[in-house]
Kinemage of the C-alpha trace (Angstrom):
@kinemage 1
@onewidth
@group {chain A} dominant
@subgroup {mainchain}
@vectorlist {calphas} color= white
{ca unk a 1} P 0.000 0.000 0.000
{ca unk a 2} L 1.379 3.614 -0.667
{ca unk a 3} L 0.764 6.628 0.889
{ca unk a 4} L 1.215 10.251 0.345
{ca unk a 5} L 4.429 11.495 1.096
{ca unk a 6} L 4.778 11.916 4.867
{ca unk a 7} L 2.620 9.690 5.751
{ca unk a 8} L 3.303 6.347 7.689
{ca unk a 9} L 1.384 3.283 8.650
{ca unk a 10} L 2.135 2.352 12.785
{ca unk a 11} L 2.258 -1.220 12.751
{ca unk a 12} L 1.243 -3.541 9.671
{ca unk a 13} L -1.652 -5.768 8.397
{ca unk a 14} L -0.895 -9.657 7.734
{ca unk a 15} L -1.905 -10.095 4.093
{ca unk a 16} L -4.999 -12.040 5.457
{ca unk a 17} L -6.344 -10.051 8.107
{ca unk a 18} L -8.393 -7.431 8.693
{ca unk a 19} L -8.027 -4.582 11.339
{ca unk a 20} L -7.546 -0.727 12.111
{ca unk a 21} L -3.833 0.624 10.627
{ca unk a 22} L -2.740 3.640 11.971
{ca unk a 23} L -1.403 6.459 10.028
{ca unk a 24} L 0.823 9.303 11.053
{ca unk a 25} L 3.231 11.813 9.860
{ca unk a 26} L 5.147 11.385 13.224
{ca unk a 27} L 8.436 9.590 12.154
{ca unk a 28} L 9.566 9.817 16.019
{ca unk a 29} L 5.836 8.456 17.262
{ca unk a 30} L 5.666 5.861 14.444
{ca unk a 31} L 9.258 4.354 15.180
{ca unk a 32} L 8.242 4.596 19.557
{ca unk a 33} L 4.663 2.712 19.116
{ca unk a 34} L 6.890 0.175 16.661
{ca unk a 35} L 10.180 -0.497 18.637
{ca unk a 36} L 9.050 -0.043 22.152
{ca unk a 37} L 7.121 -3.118 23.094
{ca unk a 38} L 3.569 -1.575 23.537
{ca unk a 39} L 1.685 -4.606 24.227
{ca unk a 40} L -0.668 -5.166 21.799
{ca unk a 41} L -3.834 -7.049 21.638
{ca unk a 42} L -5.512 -9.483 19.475
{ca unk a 43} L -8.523 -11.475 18.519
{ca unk a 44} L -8.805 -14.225 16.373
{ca unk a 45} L -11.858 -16.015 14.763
{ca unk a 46} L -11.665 -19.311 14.289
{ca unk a 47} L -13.864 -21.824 11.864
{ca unk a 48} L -14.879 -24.177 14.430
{ca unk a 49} L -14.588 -25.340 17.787
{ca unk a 50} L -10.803 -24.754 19.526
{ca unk a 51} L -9.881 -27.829 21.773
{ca unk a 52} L -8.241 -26.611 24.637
{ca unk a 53} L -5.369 -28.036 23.997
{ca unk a 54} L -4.889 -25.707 20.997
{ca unk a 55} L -5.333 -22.881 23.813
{ca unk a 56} L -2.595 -24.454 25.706
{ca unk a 57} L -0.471 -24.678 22.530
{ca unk a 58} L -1.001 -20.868 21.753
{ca unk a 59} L -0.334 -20.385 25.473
{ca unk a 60} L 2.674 -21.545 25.152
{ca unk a 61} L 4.136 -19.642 22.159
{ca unk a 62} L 3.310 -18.955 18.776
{ca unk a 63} L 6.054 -18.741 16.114
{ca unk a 64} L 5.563 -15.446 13.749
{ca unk a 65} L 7.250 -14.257 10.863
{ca unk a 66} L 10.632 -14.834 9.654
{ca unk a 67} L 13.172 -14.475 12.411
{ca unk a 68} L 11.779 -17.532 14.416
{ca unk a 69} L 10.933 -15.490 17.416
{ca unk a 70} L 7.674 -17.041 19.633
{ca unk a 71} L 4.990 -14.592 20.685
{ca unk a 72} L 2.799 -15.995 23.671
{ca unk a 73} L 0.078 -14.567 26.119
{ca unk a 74} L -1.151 -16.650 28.656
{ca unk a 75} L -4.831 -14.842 28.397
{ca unk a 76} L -5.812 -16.877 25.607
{ca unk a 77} L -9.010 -18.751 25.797
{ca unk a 78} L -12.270 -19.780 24.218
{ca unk a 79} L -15.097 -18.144 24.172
């Protein structure tokens, strides 16, 4: 996606998700809200009934993107 000159997106979109991007002309706010570990929150919808011992997978770490680092919260649950 490109936007006008100045502007930045805070944070990114997965190809296949859907979700509020931020915009901002901030350099110094964009590169704080991306680099400082603000704790971020998710939801996810899933097709189906979760076992819960696919919550206690997640729980314990989800691998994301490239680098092979794990992401885990320990509030995940079913609804």
């Amino acid at each position: 996606m490109h936007f006008r000159e100045g502007i930045m997106p805070i944070g990114r979109l997965d190809e296949k998700s859907e979700g509020l991007l931020l915009l901002t002309t901030d350099g110094k706010l964009s590169d704080y809200i991306n680099s400082s570990g603000i704790e971020k929150e998710y939801y996810a919808l899933v097709d189906g009934v979760i076992s819960e011992e696919k919550i206690k997978t997640l729980q314990q770490g989800v691998e994301i993107g490239f680098d092979g680092k794990k992401y885990r919260d320990q509030t995940v649950s079913g609804l």
